[in-house]
MMTF fields as JSON, N, C-alpha, C and O atoms, coordinates in Angstrom:
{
  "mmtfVersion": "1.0.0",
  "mmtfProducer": "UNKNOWN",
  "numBonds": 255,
  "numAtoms": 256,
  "numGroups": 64,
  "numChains": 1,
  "numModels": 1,
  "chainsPerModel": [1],
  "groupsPerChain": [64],
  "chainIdList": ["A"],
  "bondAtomList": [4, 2, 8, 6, 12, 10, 16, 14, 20, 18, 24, 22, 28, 26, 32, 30, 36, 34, 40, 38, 44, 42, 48, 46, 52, 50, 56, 54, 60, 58, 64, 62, 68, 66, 72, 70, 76, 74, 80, 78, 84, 82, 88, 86, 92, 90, 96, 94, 100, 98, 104, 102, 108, 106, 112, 110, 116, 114, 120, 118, 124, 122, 128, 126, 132, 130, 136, 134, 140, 138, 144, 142, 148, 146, 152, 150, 156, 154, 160, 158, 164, 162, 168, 166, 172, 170, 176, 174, 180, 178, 184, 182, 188, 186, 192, 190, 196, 194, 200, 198, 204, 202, 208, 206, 212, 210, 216, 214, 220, 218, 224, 222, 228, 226, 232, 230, 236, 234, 240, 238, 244, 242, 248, 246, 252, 250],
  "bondOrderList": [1, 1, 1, 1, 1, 1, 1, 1, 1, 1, 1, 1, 1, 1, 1, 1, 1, 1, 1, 1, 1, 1, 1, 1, 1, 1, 1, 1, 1, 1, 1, 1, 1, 1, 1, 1, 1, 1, 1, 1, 1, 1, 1, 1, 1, 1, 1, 1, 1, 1, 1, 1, 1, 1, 1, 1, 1, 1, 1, 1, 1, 1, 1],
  "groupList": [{"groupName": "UNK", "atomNameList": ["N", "CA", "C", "O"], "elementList": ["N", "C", "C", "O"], "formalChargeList": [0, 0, 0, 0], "bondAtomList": [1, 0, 2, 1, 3, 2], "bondOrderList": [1, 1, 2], "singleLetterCode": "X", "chemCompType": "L-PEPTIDE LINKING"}],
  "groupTypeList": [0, 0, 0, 0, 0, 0, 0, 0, 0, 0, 0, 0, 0, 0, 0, 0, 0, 0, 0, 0, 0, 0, 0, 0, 0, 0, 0, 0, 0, 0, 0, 0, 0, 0, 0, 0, 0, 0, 0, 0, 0, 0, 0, 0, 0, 0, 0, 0, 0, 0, 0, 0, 0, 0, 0, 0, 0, 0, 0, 0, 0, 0, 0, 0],
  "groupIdList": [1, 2, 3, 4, 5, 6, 7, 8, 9, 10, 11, 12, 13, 14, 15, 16, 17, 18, 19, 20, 21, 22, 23, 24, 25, 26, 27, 28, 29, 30, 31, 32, 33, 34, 35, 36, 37, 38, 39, 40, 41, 42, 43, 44, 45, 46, 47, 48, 49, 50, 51, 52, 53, 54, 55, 56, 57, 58, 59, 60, 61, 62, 63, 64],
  "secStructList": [7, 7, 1, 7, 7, 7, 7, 7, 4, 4, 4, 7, 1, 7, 3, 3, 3, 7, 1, 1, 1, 3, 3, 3, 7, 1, 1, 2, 2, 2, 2, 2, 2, 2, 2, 2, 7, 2, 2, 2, 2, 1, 7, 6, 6, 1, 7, 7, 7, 7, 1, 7, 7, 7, 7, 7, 7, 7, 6, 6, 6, 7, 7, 7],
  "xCoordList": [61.429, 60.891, 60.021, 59.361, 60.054, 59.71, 57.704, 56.766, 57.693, 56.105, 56.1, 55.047, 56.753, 56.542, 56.413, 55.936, 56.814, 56.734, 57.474, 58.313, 57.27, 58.14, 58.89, 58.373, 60.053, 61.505, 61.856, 61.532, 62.647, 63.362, 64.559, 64.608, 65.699, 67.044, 67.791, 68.351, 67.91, 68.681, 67.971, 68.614, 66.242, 66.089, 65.52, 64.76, 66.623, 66.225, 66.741, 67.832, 66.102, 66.691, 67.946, 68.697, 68.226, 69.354, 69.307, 68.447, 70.562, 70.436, 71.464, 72.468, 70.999, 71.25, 72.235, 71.837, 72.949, 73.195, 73.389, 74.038, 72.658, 71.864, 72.125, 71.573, 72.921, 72.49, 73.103, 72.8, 74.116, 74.654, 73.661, 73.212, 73.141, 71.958, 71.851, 72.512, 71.457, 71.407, 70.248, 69.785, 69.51, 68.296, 68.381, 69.441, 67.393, 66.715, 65.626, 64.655, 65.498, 64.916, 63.967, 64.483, 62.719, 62.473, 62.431, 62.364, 62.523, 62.711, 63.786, 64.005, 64.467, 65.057, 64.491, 65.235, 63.334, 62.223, 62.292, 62.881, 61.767, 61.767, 63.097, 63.176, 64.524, 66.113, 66.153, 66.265, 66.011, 65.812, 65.268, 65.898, 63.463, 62.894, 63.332, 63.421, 63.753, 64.497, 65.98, 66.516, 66.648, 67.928, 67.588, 68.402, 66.218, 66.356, 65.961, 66.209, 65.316, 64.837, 64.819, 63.961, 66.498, 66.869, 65.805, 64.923, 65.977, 65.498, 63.85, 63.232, 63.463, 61.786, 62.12, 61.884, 62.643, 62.203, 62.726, 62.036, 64.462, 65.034, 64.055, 63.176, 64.482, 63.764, 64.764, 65.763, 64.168, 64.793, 64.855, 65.646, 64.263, 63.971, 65.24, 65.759, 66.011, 66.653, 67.981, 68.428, 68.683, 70.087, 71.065, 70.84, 72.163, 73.132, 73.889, 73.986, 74.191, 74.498, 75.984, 76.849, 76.406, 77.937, 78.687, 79.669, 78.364, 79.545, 78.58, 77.351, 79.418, 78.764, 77.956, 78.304, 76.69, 76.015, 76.446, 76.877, 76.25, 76.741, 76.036, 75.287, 75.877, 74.455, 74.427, 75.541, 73.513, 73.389, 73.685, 73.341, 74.22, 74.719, 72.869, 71.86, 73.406, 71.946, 71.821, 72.727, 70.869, 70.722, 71.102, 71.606, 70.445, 70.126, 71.805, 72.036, 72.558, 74.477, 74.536, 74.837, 74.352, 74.804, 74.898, 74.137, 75.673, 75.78, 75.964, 76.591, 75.308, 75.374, 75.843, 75.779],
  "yCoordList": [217.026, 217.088, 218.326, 218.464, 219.425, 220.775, 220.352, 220.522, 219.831, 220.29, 218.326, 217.788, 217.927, 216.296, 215.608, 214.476, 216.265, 216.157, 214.727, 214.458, 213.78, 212.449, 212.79, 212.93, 212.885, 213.253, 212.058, 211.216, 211.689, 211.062, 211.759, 212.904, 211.17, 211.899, 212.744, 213.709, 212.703, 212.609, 214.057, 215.088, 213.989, 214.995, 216.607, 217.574, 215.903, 217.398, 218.016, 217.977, 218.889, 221.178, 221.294, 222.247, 220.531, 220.722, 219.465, 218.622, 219.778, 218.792, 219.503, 220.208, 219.174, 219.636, 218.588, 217.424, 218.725, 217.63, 218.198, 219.169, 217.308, 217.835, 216.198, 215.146, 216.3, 215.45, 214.433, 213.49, 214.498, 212.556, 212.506, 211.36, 213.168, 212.715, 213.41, 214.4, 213.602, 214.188, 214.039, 213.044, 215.887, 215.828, 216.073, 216.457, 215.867, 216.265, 217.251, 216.953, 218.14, 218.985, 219.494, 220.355, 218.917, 219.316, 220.838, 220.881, 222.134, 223.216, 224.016, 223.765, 225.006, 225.852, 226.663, 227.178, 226.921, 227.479, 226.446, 226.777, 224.869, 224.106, 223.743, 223.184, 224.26, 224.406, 225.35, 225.19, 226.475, 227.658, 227.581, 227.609, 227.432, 226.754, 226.054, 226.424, 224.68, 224.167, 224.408, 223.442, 225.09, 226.234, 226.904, 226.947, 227.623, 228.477, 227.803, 228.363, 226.577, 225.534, 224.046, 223.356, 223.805, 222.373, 221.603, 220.85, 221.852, 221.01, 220.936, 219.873, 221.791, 221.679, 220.22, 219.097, 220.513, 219.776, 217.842, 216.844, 218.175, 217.149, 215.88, 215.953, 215.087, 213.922, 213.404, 212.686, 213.956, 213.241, 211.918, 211.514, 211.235, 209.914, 209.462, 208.643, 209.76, 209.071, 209.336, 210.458, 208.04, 208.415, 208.808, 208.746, 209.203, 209.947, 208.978, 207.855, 209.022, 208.448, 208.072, 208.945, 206.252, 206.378, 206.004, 206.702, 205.008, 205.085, 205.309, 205.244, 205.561, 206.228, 205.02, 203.845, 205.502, 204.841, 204.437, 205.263, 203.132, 202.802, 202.546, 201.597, 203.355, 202.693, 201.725, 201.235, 200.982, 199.425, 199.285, 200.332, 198.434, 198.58, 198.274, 197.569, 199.195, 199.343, 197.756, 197.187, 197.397, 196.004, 195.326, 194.288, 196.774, 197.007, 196.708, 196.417, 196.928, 197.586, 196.054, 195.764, 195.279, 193.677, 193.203, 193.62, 192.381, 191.723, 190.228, 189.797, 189.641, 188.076, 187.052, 185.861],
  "zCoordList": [24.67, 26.02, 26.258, 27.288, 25.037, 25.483, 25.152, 25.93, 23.835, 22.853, 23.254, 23.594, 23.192, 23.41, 21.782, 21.707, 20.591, 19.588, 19.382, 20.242, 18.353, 18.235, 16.911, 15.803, 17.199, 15.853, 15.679, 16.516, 14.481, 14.37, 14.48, 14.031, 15.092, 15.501, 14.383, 14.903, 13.493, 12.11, 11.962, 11.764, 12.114, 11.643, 13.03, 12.974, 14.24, 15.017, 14.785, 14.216, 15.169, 14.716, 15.788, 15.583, 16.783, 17.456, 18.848, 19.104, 19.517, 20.584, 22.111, 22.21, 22.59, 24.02, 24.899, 24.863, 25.356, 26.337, 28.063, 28.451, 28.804, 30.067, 31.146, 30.824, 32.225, 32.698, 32.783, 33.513, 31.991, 31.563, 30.432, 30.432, 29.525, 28.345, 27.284, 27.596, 26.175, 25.043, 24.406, 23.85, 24.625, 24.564, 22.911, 22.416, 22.224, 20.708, 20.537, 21.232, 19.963, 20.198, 18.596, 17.884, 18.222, 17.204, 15.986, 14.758, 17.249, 16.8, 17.583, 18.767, 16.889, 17.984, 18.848, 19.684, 18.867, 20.18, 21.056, 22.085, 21.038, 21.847, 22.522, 23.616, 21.473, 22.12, 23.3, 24.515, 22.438, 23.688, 24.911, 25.968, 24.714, 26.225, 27.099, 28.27, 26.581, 27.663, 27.673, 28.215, 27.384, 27.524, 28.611, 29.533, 28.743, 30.0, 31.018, 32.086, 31.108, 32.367, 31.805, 31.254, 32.289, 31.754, 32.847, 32.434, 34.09, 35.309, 35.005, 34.96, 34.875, 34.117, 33.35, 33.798, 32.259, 30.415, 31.185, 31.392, 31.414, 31.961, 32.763, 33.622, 32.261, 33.321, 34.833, 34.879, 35.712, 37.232, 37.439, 38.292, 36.908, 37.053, 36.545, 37.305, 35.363, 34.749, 35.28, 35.522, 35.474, 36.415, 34.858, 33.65, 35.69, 34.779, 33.739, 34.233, 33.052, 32.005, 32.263, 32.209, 32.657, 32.804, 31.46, 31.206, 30.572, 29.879, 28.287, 28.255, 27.121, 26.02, 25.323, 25.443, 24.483, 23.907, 22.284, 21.479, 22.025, 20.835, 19.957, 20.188, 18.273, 17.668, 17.488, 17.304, 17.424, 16.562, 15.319, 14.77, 14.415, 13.429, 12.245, 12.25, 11.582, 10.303, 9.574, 8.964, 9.747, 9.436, 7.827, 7.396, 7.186, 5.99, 5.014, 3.84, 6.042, 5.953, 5.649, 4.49, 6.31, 6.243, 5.149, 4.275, 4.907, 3.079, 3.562, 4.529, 2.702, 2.756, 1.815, 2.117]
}
C-alpha cells in the first residue's frame, strides 16, 4: 500500500495487520512507513474483516 509495488505474498519482506486486514509489504522501509501512518497506507473503504480467510487449495496438490 506504501510504493504500490505488486508482491507475490510468499515473497513480502513483512506483513502488518491493520484493521481487520493483513497488509504485505514489499520492503521493510515500506513496513516502517506505514508503521508510522497506518490510516494514510490503510484503505477506509474496506470494512473490517469478520471471520478468517481460507486459502484455496493449490490445484496443482490434486491427484487423479
Amino acid at each position: 500500500p506504501v510504493c504500490r509495488n505488486m508482491i507475490a505474498l510468499e515473497e513480502a519482506a513483512a506483513s502488518e495487520p491493520y484493521a481487520g486486514w493483513t497488509y504485505f509489504f514489499c520492503s521493510s522501509r515500506c513496513h516502517q512507513v506505514f508503521k508510522s501512518n497506518p490510516r494514510r497506507y490503510g484503505d477506509p473503504g474496506l470494512p473490517p474483516r469478520t471471520r478468517p480467510v481460507t486459502a484455496s487449495p493449490d490445484p496443482s496438490s490434486h491427484k487423479t
